[in-house]
N, C-alpha and C positions, 0 to 999 in steps of 0.2 A: 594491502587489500584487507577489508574486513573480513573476520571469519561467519558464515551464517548457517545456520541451521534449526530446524523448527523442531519441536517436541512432535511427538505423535498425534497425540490430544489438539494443537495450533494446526497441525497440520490438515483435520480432519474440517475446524472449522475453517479455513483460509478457503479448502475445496468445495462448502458449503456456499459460504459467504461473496467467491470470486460472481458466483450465479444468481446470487438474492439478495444482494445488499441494493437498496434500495439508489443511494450515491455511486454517482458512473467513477468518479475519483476514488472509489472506497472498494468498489469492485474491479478497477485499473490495479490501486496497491495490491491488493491481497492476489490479484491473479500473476504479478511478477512473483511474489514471495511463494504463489504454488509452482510457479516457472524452475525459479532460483532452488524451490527441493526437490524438485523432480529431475535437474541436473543442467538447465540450459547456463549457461554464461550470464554477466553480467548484460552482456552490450546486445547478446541473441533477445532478450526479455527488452530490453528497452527498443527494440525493432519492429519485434514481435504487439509490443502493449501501443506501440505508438508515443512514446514519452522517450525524455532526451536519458542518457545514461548518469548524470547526476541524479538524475528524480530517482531510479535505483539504488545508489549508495544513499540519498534521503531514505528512502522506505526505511533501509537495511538499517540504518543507523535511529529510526524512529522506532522501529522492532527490538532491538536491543537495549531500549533507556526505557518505553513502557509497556513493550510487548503490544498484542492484538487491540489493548485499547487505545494505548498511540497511535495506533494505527486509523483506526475509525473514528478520529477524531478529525473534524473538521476544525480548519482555522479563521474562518471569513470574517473580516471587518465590514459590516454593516454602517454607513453612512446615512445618519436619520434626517431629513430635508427640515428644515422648522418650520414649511409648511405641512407636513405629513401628519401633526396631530390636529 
């Protein structure tokens, strides 16, 4: 199991962020990782957020390689029609 744990400073913004991030994906992440400090379990948090319990070891392991801006990073592949321009 991964080990996790937020600084004070991440933490302050994660509990900002879970309420005002504009992306429901981005306010889902950061509300398990204020889940995960505040003491709930891995699989309580993925219950609780409505997302399966690998998306939690993703966060947790996306928190870890670039921190809060890993996090807030979206991945979408955009599919441009060659009618669209």
């Amino acid at each position: 199991m991964l080990p996790f744990s937020l600084s004070k400073t991440d933490a302050d913004h994660v509990n900002i962020e879970r309420k005002t991030h504009e992306s429901r994906l981005i306010r889902d992440r950061m509300y398990v990782l204020h889940l995960l400090h505040i003491g709930y379990s891995r699989s309580e948090c993925a219950k609780i957020v409505g997302c399966h319990a690998n998306s939690v070891t993703n966060y947790i392991k996306m928190y870890q390689r670039g921190g809060l801006d890993s996090i807030r990073q979206l991945h979408y592949i955009y599919v441009r029609h060659e009618l669209s321009s």
